[in-house]
C-alpha positions as CSV (number, residue, x, y, z in Angstrom):
1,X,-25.7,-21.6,24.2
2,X,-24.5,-18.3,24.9
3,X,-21.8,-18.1,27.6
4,X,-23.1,-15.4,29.4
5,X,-26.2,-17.3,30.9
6,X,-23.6,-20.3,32.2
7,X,-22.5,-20.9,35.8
8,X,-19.3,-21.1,36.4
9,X,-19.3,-25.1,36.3
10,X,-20.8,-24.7,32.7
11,X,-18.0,-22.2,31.8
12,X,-15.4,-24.5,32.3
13,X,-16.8,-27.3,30.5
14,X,-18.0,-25.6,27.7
15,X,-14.5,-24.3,26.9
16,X,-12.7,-27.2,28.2
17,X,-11.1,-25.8,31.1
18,X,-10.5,-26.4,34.8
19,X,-10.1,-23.8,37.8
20,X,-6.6,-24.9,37.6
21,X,-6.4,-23.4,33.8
22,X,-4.8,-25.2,31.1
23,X,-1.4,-26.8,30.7
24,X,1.3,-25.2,28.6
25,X,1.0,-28.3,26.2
26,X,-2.7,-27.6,25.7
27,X,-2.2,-24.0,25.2
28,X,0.3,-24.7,22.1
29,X,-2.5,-26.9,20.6
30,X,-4.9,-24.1,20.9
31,X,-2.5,-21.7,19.7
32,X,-2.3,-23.7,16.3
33,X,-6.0,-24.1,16.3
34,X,-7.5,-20.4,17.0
35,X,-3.7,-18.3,16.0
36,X,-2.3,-16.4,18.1
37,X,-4.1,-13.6,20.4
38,X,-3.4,-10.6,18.2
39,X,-5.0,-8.1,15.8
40,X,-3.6,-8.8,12.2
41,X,-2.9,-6.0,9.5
42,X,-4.7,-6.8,6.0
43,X,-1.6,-6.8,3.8
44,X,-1.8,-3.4,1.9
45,X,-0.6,-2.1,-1.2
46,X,2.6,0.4,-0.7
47,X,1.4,3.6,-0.3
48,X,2.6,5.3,-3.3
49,X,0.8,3.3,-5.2
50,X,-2.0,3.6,-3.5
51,X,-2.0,6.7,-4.0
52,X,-1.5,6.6,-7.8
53,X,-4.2,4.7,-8.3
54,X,-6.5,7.3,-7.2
55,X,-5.8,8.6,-10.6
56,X,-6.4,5.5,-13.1
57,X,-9.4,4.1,-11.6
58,X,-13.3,4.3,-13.4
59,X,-13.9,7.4,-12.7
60,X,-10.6,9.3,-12.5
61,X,-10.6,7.9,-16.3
62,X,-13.3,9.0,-17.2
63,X,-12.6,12.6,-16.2
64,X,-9.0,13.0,-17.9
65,X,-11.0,12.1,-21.0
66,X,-12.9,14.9,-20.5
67,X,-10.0,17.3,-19.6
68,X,-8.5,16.2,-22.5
69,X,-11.9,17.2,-24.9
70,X,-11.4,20.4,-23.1
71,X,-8.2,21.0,-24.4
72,X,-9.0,19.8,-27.8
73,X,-11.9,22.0,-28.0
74,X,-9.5,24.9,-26.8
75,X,-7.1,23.9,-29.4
76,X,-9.6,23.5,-32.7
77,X,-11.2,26.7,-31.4
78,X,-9.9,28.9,-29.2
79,X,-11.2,31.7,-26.9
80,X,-14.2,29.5,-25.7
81,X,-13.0,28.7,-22.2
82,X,-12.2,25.2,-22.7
83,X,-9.0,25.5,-21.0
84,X,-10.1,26.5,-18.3
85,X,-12.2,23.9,-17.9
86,X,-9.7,21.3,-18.5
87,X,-7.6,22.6,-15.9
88,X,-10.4,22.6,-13.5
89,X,-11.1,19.2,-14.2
90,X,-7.8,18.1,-13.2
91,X,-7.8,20.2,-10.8
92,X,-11.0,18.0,-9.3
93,X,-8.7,14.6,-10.0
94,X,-6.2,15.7,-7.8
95,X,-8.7,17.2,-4.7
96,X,-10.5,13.9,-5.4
97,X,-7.4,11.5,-5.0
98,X,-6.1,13.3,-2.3
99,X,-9.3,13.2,-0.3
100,X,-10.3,9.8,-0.7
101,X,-6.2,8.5,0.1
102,X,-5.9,10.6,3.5
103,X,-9.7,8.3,4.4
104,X,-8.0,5.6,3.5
105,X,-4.6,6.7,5.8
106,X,-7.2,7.1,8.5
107,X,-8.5,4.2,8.7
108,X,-4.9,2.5,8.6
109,X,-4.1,4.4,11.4
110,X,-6.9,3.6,13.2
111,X,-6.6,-0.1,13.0
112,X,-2.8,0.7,14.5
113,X,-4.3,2.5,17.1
114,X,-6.9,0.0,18.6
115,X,-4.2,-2.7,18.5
116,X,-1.7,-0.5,21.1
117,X,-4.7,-0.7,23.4
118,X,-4.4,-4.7,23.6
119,X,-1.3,-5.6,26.8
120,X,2.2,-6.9,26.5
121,X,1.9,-9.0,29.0
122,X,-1.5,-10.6,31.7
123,X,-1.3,-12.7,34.3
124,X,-2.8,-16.0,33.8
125,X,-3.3,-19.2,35.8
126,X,-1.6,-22.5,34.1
127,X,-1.7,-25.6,35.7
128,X,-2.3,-24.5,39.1
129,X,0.0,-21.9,39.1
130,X,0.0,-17.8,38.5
131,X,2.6,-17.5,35.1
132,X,3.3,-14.0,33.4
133,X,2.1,-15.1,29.4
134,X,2.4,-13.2,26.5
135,X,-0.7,-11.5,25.5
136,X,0.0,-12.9,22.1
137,X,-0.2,-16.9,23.6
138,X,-3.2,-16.4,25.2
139,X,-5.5,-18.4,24.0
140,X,-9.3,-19.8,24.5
141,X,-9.7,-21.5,28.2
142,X,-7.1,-19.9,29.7
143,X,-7.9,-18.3,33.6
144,X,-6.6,-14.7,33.7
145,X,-6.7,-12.5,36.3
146,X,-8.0,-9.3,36.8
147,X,-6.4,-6.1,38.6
148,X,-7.2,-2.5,38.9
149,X,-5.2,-0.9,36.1
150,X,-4.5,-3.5,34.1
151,X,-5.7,-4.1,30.6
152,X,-7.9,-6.8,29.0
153,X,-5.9,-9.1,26.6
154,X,-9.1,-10.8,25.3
155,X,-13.1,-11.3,25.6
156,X,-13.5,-13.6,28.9
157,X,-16.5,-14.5,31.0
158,X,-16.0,-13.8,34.8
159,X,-16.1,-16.5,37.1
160,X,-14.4,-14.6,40.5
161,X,-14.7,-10.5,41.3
162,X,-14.0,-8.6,44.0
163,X,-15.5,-5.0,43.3
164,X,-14.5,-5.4,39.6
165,X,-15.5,-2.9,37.7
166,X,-13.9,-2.1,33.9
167,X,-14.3,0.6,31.9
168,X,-15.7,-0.4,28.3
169,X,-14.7,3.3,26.8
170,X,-13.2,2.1,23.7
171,X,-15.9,-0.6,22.8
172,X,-19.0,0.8,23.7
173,X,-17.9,4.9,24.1
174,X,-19.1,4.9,28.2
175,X,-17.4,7.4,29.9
176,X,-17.8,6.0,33.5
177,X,-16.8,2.1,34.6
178,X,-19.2,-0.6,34.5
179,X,-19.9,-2.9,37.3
180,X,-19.0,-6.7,36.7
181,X,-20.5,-10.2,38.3
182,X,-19.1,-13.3,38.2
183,X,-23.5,-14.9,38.1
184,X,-25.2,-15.8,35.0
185,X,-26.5,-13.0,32.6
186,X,-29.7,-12.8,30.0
187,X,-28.7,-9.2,28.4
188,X,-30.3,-9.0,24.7
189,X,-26.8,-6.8,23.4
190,X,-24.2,-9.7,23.9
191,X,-21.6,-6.6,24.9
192,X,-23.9,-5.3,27.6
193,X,-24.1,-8.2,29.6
194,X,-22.2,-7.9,33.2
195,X,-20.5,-10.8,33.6
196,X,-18.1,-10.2,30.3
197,X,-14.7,-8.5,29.7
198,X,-13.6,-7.3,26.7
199,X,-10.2,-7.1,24.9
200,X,-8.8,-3.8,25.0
201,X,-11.0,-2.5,27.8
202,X,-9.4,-2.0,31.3
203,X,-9.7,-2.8,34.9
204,X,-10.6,0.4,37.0
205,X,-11.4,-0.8,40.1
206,X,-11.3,-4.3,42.3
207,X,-10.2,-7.8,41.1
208,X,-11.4,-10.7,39.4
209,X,-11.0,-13.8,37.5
210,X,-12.3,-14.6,34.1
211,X,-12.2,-17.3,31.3
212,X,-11.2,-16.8,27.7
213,X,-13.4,-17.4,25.1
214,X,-12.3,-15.5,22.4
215,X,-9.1,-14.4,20.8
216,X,-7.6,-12.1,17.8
217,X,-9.9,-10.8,15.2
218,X,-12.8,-13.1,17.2
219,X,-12.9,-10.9,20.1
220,X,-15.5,-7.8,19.7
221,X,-12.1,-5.5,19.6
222,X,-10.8,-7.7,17.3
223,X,-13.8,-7.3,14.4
224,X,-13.7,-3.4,14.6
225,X,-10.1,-3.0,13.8
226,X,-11.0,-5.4,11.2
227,X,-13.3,-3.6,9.5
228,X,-11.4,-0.4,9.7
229,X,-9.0,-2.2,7.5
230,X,-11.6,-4.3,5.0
231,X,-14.7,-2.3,4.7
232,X,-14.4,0.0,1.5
233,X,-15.0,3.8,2.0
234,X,-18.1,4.9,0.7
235,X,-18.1,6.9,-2.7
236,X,-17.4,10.4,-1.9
237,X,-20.6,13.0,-3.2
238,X,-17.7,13.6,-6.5
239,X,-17.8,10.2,-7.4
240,X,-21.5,9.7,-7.4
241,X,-22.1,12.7,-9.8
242,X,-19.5,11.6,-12.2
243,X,-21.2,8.5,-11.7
244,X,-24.8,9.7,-12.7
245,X,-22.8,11.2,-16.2
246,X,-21.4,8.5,-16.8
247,X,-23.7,6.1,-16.6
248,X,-24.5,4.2,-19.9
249,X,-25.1,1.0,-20.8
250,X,-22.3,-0.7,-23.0
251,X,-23.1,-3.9,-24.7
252,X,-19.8,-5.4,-27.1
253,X,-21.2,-9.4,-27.2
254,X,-24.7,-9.7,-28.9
255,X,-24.8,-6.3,-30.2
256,X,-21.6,-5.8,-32.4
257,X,-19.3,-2.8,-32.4
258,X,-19.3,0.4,-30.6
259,X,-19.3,3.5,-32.3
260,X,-17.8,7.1,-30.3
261,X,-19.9,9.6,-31.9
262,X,-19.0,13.2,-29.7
263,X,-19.7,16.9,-31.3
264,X,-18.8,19.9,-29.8
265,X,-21.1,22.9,-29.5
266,X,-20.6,26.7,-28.9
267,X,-22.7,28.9,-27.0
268,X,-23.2,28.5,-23.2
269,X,-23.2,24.1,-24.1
270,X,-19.5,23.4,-23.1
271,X,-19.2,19.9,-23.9
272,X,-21.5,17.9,-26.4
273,X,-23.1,14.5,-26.0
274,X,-21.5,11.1,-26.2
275,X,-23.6,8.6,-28.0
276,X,-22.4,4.8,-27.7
277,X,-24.3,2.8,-30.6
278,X,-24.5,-0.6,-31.1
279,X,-24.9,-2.3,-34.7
280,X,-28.4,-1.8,-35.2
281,X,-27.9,2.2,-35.1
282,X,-29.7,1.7,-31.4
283,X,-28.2,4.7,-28.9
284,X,-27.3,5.6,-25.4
285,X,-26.3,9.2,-25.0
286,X,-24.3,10.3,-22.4
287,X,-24.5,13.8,-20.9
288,X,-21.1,15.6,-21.0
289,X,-20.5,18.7,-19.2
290,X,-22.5,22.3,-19.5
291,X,-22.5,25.2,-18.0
292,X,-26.5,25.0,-18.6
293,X,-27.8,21.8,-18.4
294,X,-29.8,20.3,-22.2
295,X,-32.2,18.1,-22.2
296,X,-31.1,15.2,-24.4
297,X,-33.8,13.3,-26.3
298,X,-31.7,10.5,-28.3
299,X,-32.2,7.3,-26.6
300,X,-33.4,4.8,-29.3
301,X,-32.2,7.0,-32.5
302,X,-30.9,6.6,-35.3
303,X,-27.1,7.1,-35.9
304,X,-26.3,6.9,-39.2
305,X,-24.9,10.5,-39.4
306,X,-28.0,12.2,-40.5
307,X,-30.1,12.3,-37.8
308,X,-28.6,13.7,-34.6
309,X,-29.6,13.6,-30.8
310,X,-31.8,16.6,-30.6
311,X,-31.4,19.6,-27.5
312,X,-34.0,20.7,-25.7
313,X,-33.3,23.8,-24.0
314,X,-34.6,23.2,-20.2
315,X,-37.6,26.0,-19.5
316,X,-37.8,27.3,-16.1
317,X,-40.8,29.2,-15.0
């Protein structure tokens, strides 16, 4: 059953609590079984090498190939632009790496961010009495209380208010402070119901009490700066492209060997096709590229050296 639609009674037996909070004793035990109250960093690589491997991944790969064609086309026959093209290519690694590293900063950052809007310190009540508690040992059942100012350590159910009102900027993006009630609550959106608090919200106005029921990366707060550190960027509109060239299917178990097959053409066609054949002279071409998009028309042919992919110039009009 969901907390919000408790009463009070049902709130502290649920979570195992009392009015009188927990004991010190009880809240070590729940320390060892939930961790402690805090957002954790996903252990990252060092950033230097983060940022190098912006350059050896798939697709970085699969571009310094092509520079390097570029280059060897510009050295067996020179004058046809190729080096420019190489350099431009690289030139795209490097704009590409150091886009997709400064998203990935950002996010860091981000996650660093949300966890400075968590307290040092709340007031709590344990075993009958008000204690100052780290905001990293609070825990599950323990009875904190509320005052204007003061920030939310973790998600808790209100059981006491006096005037509370919170302001839920940094989860939800309102602008003005929310009312809170201590009575039972049926909202569909678990974060929109009135009678809960939320870590790294704050108090703007009246007073309150409230039960813990979640802590760390469990608390609503605590899953967003989570996924600013897990969830992978999406490929950037560079990637996909080199994606769509690239994409081939390679098959070295059933089918045998692979064989490169590459020839370079003049003309306004900068870079030729890329055939990958498997033993039974079966082939998948891959585009590589023009300055004027070919046609290709070589899946399934032969390539035994005699009978090439054939071009079909594109006809617009």
């Amino acid at each position: 059953m969901r907390i919000n639609t408790l009463s009070t009674d049902q709130v502290y037996a649920a979570i195992g609590t009392s009015a009188d909070g927990i004991d010190s004793h009880e809240a070590d035990a729940r320390i060892r079984q939930f961790g402690y109250n805090e957002i954790r960093k996903v252990r990252k690589t060092p950033l230097i090498y983060r940022f190098l491997s912006q350059f050896t991944h798939f697709f970085a790969v699969m571009l310094w190939v092509a520079a390097g064609l570029a280059f060897l086309g510009e050295y067996l026959e020179p004058g046809q632009g190729m080096f420019h093209l190489g350099s431009f290519i690289i030139a795209v690694i490097f704009v590409n790496a150091v886009f997709t590293f400064v998203q990935e900063y950002r996010a860091e950052r981000a996650a660093e961010a949300l966890a400075k809007l968590l307290p040092s310190f709340v007031s709590a009540i344990r075993s009958g009495s008000v204690t100052k508690v780290n905001s990293r040992d609070i825990v599950p059942g323990d009875l904190i209380i509320l005052s204007e100012g003061d920030k939310i350590p973790a998600d808790a159910r209100v059981i006491e208010q006096y005037g509370l009102r919170v302001n839920n900027a940094p989860l939800t993006g309102e602008s003005k402070s929310v009312k809170r009630t201590a009575d039972p609550a049926f909202e569909d959106e678990f974060v929109e119901n009135p009678n809960l608090v939320f870590g790294g919200t704050g108090v703007a106005a009246g007073s309150g009490k409230a039960v813990v029921f979640a802590t760390g990366a469990s608390t609503e707060f605590g899953k967003i700066a989570q996924l600013t550190q897990t969830v992978l960027p999406e490929p950037t509109p560079l990637q996909r492209e080199i994606h769509k060239v690239t994409d081939h299917r390679i098959d070295s178990g059933d089918h045998g060997d692979l064989f490169l097959h590459s020839r370079w053409y003049g003309g306004d066609s900068i870079l030729g096709e890329i055939q990958f054949c498997d033993r039974d002279h079966r082939c998948q071409c891959s585009r590589g590229v023009a300055s004027n998009s070919h046609a290709l028309a070589c899946d399934g042919q032969p390539a035994d050296g005699k009978k090439e992919c054939a071009y079909q110039k594109p006809e617009f009009g």
